[in-house]
C-alpha positions, 0 to 999 in steps of 0.5 A, spaced: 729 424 121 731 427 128 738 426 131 737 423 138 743 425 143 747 418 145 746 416 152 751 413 157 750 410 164 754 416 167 748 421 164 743 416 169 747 418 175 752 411 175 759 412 174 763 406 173 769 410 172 769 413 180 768 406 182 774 403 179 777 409 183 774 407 189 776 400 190 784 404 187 784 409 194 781 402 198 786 397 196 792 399 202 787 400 207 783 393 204 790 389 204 792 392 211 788 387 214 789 381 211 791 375 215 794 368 213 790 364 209 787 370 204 789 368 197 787 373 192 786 381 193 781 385 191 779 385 185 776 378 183 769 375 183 770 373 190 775 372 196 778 366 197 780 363 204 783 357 207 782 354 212 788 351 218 787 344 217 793 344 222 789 348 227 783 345 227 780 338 227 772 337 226 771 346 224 764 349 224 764 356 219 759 361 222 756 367 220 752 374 222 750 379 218 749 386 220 748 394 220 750 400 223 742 403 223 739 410 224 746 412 227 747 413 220 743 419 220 747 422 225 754 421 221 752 425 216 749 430 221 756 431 223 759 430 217 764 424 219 764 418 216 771 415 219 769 410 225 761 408 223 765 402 219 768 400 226 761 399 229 759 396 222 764 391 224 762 391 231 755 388 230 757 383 227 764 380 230 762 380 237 755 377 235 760 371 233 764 372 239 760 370 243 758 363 241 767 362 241 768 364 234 775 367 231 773 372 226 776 370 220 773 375 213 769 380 212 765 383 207 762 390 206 756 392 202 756 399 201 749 404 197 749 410 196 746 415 190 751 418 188 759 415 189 762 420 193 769 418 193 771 421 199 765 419 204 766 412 202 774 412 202 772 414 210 767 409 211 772 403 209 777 407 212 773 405 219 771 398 216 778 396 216 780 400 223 774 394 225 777 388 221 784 390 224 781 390 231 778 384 230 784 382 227 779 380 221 781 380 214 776 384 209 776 381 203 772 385 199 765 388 198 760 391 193 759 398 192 752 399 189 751 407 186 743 406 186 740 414 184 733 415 185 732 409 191 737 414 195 738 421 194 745 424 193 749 424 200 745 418 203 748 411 204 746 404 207 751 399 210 751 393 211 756 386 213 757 379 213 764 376 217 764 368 217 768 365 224 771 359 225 770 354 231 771 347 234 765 343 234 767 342 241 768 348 243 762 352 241 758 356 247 751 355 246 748 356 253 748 349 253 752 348 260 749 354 264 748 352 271 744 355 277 749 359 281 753 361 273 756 369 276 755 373 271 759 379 268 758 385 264 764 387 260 763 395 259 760 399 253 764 405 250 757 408 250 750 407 246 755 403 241 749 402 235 742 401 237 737 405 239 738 411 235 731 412 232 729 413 239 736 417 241 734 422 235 727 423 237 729 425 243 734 429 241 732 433 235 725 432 235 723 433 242 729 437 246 730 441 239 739 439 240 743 439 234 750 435 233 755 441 234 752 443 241 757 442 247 754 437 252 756 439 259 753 432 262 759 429 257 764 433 256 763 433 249 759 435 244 753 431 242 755 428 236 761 426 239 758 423 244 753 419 240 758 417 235 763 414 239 765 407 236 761 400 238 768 396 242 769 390 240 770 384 245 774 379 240 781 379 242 780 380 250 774 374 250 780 370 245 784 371 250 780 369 256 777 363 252 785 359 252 785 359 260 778 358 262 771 355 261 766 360 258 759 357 259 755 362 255 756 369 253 750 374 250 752 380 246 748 387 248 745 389 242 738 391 240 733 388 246 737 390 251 737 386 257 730 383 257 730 380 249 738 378 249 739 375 256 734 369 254 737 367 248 742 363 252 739 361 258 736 354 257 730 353 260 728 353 266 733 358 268 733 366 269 738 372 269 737 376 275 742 382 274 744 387 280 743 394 275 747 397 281 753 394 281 756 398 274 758 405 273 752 407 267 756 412 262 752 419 263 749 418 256 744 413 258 742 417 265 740 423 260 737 420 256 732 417 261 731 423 264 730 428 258 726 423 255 722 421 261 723 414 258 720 408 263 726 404 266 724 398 263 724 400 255 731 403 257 733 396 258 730 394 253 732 398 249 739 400 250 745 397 253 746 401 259 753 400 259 754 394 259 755 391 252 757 383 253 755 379 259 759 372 260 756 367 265 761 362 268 762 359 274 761 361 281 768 359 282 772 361 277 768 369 276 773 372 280 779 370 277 776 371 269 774 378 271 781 380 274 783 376 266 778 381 262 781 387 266 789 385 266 786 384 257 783 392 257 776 391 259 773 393 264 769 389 268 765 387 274 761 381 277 753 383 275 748 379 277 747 371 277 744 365 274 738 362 279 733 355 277 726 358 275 723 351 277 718 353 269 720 352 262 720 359 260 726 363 262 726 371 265 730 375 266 730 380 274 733 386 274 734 389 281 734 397 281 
């Protein structure tokens, strides 16, 4: 009788030993963003949050899950994996912000192929900078060793925040008006979308590599393509306790042309003046190098704009004064006109 070789979960490529410690390495940085309310620390089967029944009356929970995308891939090109955790948090705080929600909790999951304990202590170390942004507790995660559904270095990223509003208080475009102003609040870069046309353009067809120096922006290329997604909590928090917002759009993928109209009721159309900002080089190079029709680039990137807020016309001034004394940087863009139909467009004046 043959003898067989015992087996165990780490010969097939899973090492419970090396996640345990990697939850050790995180739980400063993991802790470190809590907020009041967090009742239990990392470890358990799940997060436990309570709600300030002091603070809010009739409270609507809200929730939006996201991922970086192909910016992944360009991480691991420049071998830096420390702010891609802020984008991760990014996409998906400032998708609640705009319909007024406070970030409350955050959660990661995290996959790879095999656990390298360095790259996914940066990766959270990005999560956390993100949720300290937002001022948003990360409250936990799932860390999935997958070997053989990715190889070695790959990984995959996605989160979850829930947010809290007044029922009252949720922008949902309902109170646009003919006349609303609108205004853009500036984009850091190409925050988080794109990408998969950003690296054929780059790598396929101009044949660039991350480490390359870029005359056009002063940096490299990589450093340029990871610049991390801004997060808008704070500053349209802050403006929200002084004025009215009557809707609010996050620029991610759709650009101008598909995100615009989620908001607007019908009848109504967005006409923006793309003169009326400074667009970050990045976008100019790529529409020219790429030879990409303006119209995809709309549709496609965020042009330098990543949140639009629409108010009154009377109050537009006054608020995008607030939103620079705040740290943005913001200008009046374009403004809100009945259309006279059911359908909304959106008008782009070049």
């Amino acid at each position: 009788m043959t003898k067989t070789q015992s087996s165990r979960y780490s010969d097939a490529g899973v090492d419970i030993d090396k996640g345990n410690e990697f939850v050790h390495r995180i739980k400063k940085e993991v802790a470190s963003t809590h907020r009041p309310g967090v009742l239990n620390d990392l470890g358990g089967f799940s997060s436990l949050i309570a709600i300030d029944t002091n603070k809010y009356s009739n409270p609507v929970l809200v929730n939006s899950t996201d991922g970086v995308g192909t910016k992944l891939a360009v991480a691991h090109l420049c071998g830096k994996h420390d702010t891609i955790g802020i984008d991760l948090v990014a996409m998906c705080v400032n998708d609640i912000i705009v319909g007024g929600a406070t970030p409350l909790s955050f959660l990661d999951y995290f996959a790879v192929g095999r656990l390298d304990l360095d790259i996914a202590t940066e990766v959270v170390k990005g999560i956390a900078e993100g949720c300290r942004q937002a001022r948003c507790s990360l409250v936990g995660g799932e860390t999935a060793e997958m070997p053989g559904l990715y190889n070695n270095n790959d990984y995959d990223l996605a989160g979850f925040v829930t947010g809290i509003v007044e029922r009252d208080a949720i922008i949902d475009g309902s109170d646009v008006r003919d006349g609303d102003m609108i205004i853009g609040l500036a984009s850091s870069g190409l925050h988080s979308n794109g990408f998969s046309l950003v690296r054929k353009v780059c790598f396929e067809e101009l044949g660039l590599t991350v480490d390359q120096h870029m005359d056009e922006f002063n940096s490299t290329l990589g450093e340029e393509l990871l610049k991390p997604t801004r997060i808008y909590v704070q500053s349209v928090l802050n403006v929200l306790k002084h004025y009215p917002i009557n809707g609010m759009i996050h620029n991610t993928g759709g650009g101008f042309i598909d995100n615009i109209p989620r908001i607007l009721p019908k009848g109504y159309k967005a006409v923006i003046d793309t003169n009326s900002w400074n667009r970050p080089p990045v976008f100019d190079f790529l529409e020219n190098k790429g030879k990409i029709p303006s119209d995809e680039m709309y549709r496609t990137f965020n042009m330098g704009i990543g949140l639009m807020v629409i108010v009154a016309e009377n109050k537009a001034n006054d608020i995008a004064h607030h939103f620079n004394a705040a740290g943005e940087e913001a200008c009046i863009i374009g403004k809100i006109a009945s259309k006279g139909e059911d359908e909304n467009e959106v008008e782009l004046l070049f």
